[in-house]
N, C-alpha and C positions, 0 to 999 in steps of 0.2 A: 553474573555480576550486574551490578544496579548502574545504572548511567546516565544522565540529564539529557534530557535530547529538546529541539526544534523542530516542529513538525510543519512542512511548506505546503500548498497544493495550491493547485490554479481555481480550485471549488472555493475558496475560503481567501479573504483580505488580508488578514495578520496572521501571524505562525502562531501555533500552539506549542506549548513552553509543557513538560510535564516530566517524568521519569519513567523508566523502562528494566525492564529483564533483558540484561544481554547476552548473545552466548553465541561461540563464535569458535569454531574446529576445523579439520580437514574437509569435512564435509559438505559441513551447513554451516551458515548465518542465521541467528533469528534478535529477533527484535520484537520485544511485545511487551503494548501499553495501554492505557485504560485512558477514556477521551467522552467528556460529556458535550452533546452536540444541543443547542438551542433548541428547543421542545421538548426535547428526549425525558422522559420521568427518571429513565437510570442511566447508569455508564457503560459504553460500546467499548468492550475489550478488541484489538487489535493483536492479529499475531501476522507478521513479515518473518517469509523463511526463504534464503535463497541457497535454492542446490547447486554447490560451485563446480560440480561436474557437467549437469546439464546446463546452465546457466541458466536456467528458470527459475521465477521469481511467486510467489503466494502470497496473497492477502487474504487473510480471514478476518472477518467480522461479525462480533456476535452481538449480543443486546437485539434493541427493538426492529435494526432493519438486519439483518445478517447477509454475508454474500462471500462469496468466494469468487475472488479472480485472479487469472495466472496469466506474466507477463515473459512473451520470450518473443525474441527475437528471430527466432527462426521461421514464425506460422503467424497467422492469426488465431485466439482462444477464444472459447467462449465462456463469459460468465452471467451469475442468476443474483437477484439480486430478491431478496424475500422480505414484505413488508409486510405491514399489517391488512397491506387492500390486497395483495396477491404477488406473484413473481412478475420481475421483469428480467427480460434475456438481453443480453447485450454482447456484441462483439469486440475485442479488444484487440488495436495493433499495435503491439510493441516497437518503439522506436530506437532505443537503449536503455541500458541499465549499470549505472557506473555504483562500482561496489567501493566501498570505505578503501583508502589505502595510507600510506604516509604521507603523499604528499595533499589528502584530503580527508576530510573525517565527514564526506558525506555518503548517503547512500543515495540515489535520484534515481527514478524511473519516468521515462517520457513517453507519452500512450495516445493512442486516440480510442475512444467510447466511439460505439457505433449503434446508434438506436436502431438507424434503418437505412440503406440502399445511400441515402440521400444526406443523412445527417452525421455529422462526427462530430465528439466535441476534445479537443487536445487537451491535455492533463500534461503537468509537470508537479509530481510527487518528491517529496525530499523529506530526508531524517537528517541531521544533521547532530552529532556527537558535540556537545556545551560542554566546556570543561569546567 
């Protein structure tokens, strides 16, 4: 199903406003949307899928930088991040992940990026369902 959503991060000043493929079973959650980034020549598809058994959470993105990163609560992950000068690795530690319910219509994941030993930088991600 199609759904308006608000896109939040701590990367970015104002939210992105745009619409989405929703779909959403016993299983999975996914969530995927299409997002043009200043520079960028074309648009970077996003797909959000969260396995509500394991409670782990995916982000893919494709276009000109592509990366996959998985957020759970249970470990630290690792993800890659692919541009056009070469890959970057980075560590991800999952802090929570609060899934849509009735008494909110958002999704939020809270993480730190970890470049290196020394560096973190905190993220607080959010989809938020616009009626």
């Amino acid at each position: 199903m199609r759904r308006d959503i608000e896109i939040r991060t701590s990367a970015y000043d104002k939210p992105y406003l745009t619409s989405c493929i929703f779909e959403d079973n016993s299983d999975v959650m996914k969530i995927k949307w299409k997002q043009k980034h200043e520079g960028d020549t074309g648009e970077t598809v996003y797909d959000l899928s969260m396995d509500k058994a394991s409670g782990v959470a995916t982000i893919k993105r494709t276009g000109e930088i592509r990366s996959v990163l998985k957020f759970d609560t249970a470990g630290k992950t690792m993800g890659v991040f692919r541009t056009p000068y070469g890959e970057i690795t980075i560590a991800v530690e999952t802090h929570y992940i609060n899934m849509p319910s009735v008494l909110s219509e958002v999704f939020e994941i809270s993480y730190d990026i970890c470049h290196d030993k020394e560096q973190k930088e905190r993220n607080l991600f959010s989809v938020k369902f616009v009626r």
